[in-house]
N, C-alpha and C positions, 0 to 999 in steps of 0.2 A: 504494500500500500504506500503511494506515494506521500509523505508530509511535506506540505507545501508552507516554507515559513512568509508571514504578509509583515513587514517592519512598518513601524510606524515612528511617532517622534518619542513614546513611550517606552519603544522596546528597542530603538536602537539609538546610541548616543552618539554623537562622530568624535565627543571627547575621550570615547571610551572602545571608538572603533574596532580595534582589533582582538577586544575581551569579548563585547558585542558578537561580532562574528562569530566567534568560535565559541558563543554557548549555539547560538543558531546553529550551525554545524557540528555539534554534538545530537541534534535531534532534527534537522530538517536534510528532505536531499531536495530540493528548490528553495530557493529566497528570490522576497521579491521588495525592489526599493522603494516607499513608497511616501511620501509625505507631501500632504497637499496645502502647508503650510508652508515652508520654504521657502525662504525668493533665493537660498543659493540649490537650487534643486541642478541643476546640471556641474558645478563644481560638486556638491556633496555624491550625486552618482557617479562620476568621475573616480574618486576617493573608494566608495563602496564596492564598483565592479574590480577595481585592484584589489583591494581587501579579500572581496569572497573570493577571485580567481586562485588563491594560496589554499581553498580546501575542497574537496572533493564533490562541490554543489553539480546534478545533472544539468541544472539550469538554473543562470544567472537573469532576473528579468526587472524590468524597469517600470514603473505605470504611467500609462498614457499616451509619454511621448515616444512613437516609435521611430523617429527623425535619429533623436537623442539615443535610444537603445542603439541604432544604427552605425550612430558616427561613434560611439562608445565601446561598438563591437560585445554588448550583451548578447544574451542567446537568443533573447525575444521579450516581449513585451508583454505588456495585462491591462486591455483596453478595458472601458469601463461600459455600462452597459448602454450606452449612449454613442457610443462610438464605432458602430458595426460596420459602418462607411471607410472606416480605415481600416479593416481585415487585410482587404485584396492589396493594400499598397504594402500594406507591414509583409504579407508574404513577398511581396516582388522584389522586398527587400534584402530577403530572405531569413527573417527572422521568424520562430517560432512563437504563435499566437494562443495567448488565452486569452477567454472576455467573460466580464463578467455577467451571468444571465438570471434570471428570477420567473420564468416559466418553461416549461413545454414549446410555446413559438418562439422564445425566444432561443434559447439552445437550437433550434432545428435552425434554424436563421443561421446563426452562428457555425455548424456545420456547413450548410449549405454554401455557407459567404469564403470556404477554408481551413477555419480556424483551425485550431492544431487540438484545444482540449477548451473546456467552459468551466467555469467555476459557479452552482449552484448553492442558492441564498433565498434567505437566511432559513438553515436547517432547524438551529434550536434557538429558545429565545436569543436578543443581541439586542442592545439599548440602539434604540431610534431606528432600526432596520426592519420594521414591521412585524405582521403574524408569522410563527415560524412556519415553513412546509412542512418540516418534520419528513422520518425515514420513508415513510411511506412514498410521498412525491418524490424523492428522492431515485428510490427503485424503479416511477413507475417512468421516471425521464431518463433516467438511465437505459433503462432496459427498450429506449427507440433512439437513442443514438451508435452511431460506427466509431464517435470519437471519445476518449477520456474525458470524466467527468468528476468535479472536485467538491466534498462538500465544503461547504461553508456556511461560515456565522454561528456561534455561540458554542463551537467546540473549545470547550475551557477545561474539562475533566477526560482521567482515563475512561470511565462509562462513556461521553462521547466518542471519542476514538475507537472502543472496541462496536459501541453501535455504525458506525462509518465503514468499520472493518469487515462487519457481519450486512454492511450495505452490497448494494451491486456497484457501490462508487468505486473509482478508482484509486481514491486519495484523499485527502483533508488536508483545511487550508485554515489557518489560524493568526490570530493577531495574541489574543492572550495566553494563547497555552503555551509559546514556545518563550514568557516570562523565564 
């Protein structure tokens, strides 16, 4: 099962960069960079994609801007789910695509557009991210896509994880659990 780490300004410090990293690489095999705060968001990913390159991540990814994943030489990006218009570019660019999705049309969209894998939301409760889907939806979008699919949202304990595990997902994606 893939673990998917999501950094935020919470879980990742850049004064602490390379401790940072390497608890995330004790438990994720993806990171992704992500902070929508920032106004130094292209030096600080700059900084991060050299960081994580020193540990065995299967894939280093960026949010949003796939321009910047690009000229950065990440592995790919994590469009958001507003952004489905830039799949087909971010492939030509040859970067590896996930987006993020919150039904059934949309993962299929998402597949159809390219993408590489989806990230499905919010599985269990998560402050401000609405009703959860819970495992059930989960299975049931799963089990009509050809592409990898990740849960997410409110995976915070091992009981999430083992239910994700005992999911038909692919993987799990978290912001809090990989504290």
């Amino acid at each position: 099962m893939i673990a998917y780490a999501i950094s935020d300004p919470s879980t990742l410090n850049f004064q602490n960069l390379k401790s940072d990293i390497k608890r995330f690489a004790s438990k994720a095999d993806m990171i992704l960079y992500r902070d929508k705060l920032t106004l130094n968001y292209s030096q600080n990913a700059e900084k991060f994609i050299a960081e994580s390159k020193k540990y065995p991540f299967s894939k280093l990814l960026l949010h949003r801007d796939y321009q910047l994943a690009y000229t950065l030489n990440a592995d790919g990006v994590h469009l958001t789910s507003t952004q489905f218009d830039n799949i087909e570019e971010s492939k030509r660019l040859g970067l590896f695509v996930i987006i993020s999705t919150h039904s059934l049309e949309e993962a299929l969209k998402a597949q159809k557009l390219g993408a590489d894998m989806v990230t499905f939301s919010p599985i269990f409760s998560t402050p401000n991210k609405g009703e959860p889907k819970g495992i059930e939806e989960l299975n049931r979008v799963a089990s009509m896509l050809d592409i990898p699919i990740i849960a997410l949202g409110g995976i915070i304990t091992e009981k999430h994880i083992s239910l994700c595990r005992e999911s038909r997902a692919d993987g799990f994606a978290s912001i809090r659990w990989f504290l």
